[in-house]
N, C-alpha and C positions, 0 to 999 in steps of 0.2 A: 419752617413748616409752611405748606402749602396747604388752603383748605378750596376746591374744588366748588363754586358755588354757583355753578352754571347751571340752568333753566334745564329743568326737569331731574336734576339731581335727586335723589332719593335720601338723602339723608335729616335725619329729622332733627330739628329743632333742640332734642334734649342733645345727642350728638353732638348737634354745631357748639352748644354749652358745654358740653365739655371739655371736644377739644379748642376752644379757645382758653378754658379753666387752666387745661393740662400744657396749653402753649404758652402762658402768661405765669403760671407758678414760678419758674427763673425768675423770671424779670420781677415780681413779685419781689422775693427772698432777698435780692441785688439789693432793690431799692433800703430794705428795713436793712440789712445789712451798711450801705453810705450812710443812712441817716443815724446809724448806732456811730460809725465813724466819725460823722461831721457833729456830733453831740460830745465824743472824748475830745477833738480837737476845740473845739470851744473851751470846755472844762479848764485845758491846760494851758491856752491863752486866757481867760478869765482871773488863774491863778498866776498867773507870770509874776515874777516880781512882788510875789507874795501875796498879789493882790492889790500890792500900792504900786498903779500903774504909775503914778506921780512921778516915780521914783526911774523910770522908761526914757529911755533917749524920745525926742519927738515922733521923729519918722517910724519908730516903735508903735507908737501910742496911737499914730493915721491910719497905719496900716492892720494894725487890733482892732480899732472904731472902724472899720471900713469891711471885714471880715464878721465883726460881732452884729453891725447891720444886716450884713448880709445873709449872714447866717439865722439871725430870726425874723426875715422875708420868708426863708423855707418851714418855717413852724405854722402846723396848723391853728384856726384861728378860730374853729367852729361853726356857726351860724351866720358869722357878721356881729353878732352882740358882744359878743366877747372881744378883750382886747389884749392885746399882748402888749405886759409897763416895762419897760427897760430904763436903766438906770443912764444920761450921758454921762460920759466921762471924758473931761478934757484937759 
């Protein structure tokens, strides 16, 4: 989508609101859409091995620790005051 926003344009303000609304809704739905996905795939790395990751080859257990960081980098954290406790597991 192209939005036109060259000097002396007519188009008003509620307009540009909306179509930028109506142009970001996809992108929108995507995004909650990955992060429902990158939430199951946690879950079932979380659960691997019943749970007793102990029980994981190493190179298993790096690349689970390395994934399960990463993955609650992308969780939101609020204000700043809040924090997000994760449990290491080594």
């Amino acid at each position: 989508m192209v939005l036109n926003l060259a000097h002396g344009d007519k188009m008003k303000n509620s307009s540009l609101a909306e179509a930028i609304t109506k142009a970001i809704e996809p992108l929108l739905k995507r995004i909650v859409e990955l992060e429902l996905s990158e939430e199951l795939a946690w879950g079932l790395i979380a659960n691997a091995y019943g749970g007793e990751w102990d029980q994981a080859f190493s190179n298993w257990k790096m690349a689970a620790m390395y994934w399960r960081d990463n993955y609650h980098k992308t969780l939101s954290v609020g204000d700043g005051d809040e924090k997000i406790h994760q449990v290491n597991i080594r």
